[in-house]
MARKOL-121748 format. One record per residue (C-alpha): residue number from 0; residue in one letter; x, y, z. Coordinates in steps of 0.2 Angstrom, whole numbers, always signed. Layout:
N
atom resi = NUM, resn = A, x = X, y = Y, z = Z
...
This chain:
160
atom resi = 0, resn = X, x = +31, y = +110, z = +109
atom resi = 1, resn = X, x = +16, y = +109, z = +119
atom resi = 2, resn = X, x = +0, y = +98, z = +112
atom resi = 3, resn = X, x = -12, y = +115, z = +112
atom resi = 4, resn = X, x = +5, y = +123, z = +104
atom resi = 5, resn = X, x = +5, y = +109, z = +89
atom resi = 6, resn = X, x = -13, y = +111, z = +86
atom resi = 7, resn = X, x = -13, y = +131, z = +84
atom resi = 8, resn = X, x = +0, y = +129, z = +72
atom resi = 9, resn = X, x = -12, y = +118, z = +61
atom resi = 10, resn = X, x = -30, y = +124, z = +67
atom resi = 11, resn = X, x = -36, y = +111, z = +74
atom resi = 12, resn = X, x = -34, y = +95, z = +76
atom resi = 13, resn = X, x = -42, y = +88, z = +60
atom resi = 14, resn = X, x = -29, y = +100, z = +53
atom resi = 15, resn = X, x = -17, y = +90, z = +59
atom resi = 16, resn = X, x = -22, y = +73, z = +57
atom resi = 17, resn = X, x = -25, y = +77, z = +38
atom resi = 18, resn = X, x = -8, y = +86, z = +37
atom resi = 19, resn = X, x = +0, y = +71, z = +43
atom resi = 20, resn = X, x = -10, y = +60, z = +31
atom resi = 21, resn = X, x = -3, y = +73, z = +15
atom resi = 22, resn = X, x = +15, y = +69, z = +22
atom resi = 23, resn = X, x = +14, y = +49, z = +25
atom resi = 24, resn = X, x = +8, y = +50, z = +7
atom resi = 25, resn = X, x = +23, y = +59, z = +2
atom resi = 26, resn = X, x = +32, y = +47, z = +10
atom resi = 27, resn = X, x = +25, y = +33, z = +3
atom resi = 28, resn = X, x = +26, y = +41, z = -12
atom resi = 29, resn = X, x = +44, y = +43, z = -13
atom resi = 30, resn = X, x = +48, y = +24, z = -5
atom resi = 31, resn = X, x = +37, y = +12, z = -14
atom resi = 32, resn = X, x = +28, y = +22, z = -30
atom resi = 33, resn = X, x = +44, y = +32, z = -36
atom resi = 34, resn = X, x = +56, y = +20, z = -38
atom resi = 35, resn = X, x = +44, y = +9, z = -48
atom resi = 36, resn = X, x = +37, y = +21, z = -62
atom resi = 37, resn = X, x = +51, y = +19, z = -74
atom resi = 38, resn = X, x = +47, y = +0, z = -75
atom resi = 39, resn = X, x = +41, y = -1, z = -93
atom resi = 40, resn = X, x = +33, y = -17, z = -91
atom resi = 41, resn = X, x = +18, y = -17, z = -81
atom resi = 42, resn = X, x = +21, y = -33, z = -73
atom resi = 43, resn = X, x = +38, y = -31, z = -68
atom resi = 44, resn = X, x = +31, y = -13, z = -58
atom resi = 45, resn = X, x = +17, y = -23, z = -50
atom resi = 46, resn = X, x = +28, y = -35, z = -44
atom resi = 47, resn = X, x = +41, y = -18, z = -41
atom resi = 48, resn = X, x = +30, y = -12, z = -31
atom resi = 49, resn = X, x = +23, y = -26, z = -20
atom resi = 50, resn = X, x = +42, y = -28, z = -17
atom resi = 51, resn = X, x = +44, y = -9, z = -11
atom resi = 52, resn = X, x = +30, y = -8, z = +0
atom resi = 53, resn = X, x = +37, y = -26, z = +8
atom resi = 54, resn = X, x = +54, y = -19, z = +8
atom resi = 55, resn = X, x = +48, y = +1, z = +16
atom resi = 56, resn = X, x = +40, y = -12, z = +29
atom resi = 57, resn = X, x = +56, y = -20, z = +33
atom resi = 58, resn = X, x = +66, y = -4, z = +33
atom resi = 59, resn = X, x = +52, y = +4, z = +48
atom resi = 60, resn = X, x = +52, y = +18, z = +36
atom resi = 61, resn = X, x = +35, y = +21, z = +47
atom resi = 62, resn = X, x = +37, y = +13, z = +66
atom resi = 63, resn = X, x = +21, y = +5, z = +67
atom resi = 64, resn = X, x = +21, y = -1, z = +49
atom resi = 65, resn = X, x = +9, y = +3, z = +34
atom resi = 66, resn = X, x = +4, y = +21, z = +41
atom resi = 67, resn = X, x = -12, y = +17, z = +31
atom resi = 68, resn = X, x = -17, y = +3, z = +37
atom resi = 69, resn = X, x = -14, y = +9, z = +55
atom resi = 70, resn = X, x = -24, y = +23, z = +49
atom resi = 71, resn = X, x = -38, y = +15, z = +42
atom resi = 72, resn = X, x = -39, y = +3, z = +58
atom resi = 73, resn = X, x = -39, y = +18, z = +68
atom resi = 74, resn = X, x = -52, y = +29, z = +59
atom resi = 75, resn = X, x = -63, y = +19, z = +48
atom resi = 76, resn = X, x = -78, y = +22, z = +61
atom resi = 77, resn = X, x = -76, y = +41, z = +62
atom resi = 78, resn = X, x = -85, y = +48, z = +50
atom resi = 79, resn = X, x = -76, y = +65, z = +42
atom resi = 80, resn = X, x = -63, y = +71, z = +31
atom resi = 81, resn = X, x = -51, y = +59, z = +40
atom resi = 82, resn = X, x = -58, y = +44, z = +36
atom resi = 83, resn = X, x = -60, y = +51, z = +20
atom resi = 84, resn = X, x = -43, y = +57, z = +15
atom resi = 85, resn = X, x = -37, y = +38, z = +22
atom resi = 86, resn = X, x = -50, y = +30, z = +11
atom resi = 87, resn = X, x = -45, y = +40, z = -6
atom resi = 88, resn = X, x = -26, y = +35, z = -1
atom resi = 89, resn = X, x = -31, y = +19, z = +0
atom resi = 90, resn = X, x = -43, y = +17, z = -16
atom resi = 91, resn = X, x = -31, y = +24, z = -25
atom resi = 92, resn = X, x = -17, y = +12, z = -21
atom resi = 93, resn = X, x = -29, y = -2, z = -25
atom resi = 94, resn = X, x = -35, y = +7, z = -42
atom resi = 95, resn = X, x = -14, y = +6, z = -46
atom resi = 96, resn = X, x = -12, y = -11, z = -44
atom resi = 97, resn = X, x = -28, y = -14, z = -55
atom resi = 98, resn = X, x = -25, y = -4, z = -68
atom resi = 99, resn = X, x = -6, y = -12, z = -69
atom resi = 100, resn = X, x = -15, y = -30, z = -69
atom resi = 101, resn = X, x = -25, y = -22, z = -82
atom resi = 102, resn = X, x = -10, y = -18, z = -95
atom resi = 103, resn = X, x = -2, y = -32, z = -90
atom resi = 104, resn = X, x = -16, y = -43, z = -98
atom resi = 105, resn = X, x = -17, y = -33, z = -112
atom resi = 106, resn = X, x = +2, y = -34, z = -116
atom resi = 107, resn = X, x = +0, y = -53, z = -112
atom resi = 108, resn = X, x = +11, y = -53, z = -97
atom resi = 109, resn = X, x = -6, y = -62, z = -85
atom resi = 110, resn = X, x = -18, y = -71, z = -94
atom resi = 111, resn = X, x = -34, y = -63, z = -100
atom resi = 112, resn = X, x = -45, y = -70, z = -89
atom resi = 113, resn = X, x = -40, y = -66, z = -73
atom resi = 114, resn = X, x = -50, y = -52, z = -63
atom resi = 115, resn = X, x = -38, y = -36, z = -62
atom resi = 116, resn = X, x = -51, y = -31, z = -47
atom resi = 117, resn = X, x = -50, y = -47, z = -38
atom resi = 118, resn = X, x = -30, y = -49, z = -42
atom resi = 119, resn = X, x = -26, y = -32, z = -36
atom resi = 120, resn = X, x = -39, y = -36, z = -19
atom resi = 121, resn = X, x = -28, y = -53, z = -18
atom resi = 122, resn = X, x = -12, y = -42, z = -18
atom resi = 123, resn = X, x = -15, y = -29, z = -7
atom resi = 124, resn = X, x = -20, y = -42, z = +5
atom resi = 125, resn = X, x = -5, y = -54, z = +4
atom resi = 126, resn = X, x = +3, y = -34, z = +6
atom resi = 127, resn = X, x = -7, y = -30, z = +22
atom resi = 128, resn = X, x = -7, y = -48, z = +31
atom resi = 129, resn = X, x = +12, y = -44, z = +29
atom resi = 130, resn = X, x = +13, y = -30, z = +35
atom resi = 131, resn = X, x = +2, y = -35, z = +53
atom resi = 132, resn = X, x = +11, y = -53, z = +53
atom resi = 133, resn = X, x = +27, y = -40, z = +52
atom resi = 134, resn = X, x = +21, y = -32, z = +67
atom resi = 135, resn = X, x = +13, y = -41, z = +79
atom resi = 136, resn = X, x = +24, y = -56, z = +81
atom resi = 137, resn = X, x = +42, y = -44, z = +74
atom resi = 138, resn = X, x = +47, y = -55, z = +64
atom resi = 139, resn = X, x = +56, y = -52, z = +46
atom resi = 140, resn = X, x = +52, y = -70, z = +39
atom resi = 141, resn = X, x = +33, y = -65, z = +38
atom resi = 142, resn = X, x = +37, y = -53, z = +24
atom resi = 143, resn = X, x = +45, y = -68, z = +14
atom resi = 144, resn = X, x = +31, y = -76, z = +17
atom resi = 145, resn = X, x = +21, y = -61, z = +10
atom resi = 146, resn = X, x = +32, y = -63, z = -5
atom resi = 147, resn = X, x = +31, y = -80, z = -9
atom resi = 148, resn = X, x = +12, y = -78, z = -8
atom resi = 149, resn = X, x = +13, y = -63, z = -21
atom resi = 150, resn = X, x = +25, y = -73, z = -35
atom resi = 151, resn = X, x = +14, y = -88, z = -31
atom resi = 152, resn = X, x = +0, y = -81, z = -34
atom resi = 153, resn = X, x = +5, y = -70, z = -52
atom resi = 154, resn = X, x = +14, y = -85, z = -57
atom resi = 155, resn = X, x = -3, y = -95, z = -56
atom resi = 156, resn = X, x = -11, y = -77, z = -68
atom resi = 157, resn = X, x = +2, y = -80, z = -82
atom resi = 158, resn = X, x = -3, y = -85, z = -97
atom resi = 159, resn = X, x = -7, y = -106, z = -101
């Protein structure tokens, strides 16, 4: 199919874009947050789900790794509904993994006085230098590394 072919079927090109960003979150939906919501405890989902999105990296289930943070690199200064769908993906990832710090302090899982914001901000970032440590250099062992970082680092939140 031609490029101006692909477009009149969506609109536009915006059109596109945005339908493409609907479908990576499907995607992503289906690979790493699925699999995880029966995990009754909320620690072992959050350390589920770190483990998914490592393993959805591993498995190239998107070529160029996290489509969102390809995404986010690629549109974060166009301003628009693009940029603006990708953030909203990407808030609401991050509000996921503070809301399951957030119950796992309350059940005693992590202690109470750890910062759900700044543990989820840790997490996602261990999660994203894996996934470009994945890319640039191609190499699996960087996504060990990502996990060792993560179990180091709620290892050091549980409880004294």
């Amino acid at each position: 199919m031609s490029k101006s072919g692909l477009y009149a079927h969506f609109g536009s090109k915006e059109e596109l874009q945005l339908a493409t960003i609907e479908t990576a979150s499907e995607i992503f939906q289906a690979h790493v947050v699925g699999p995880t919501e029966s995990v009754e405890s909320p620690l072992a989902r959050l350390e589920a789900l770190c483990q998914a999105f490592l393993d959805h990296l591993e498995h190239r289930v998107f070529p160029g790794g996290c489509f969102f943070a390809s995404a986010a690199a690629e549109f974060d200064t166009h301003p628009g509904p693009v940029k603006e769908q990708i953030a909203s993906y990407s808030k609401g990832w991050l509000v996921l993994l503070e809301e399951l710090v957030t119950q796992a302090k309350e059940r005693g899982e992590l202690d109470g006085a750890e910062d759900a914001t700044q543990l989820a901000f840790e997490l996602d970032a261990f999660l994203l230098m894996g996934n470009t440590a994945f890319l640039l250099p191609n190499d699996a062992a960087t996504l060990d590394q990502a996990r060792t970082a993560i179990g180091a680092r709620l290892r050091n939140a549980h409880p004294r």
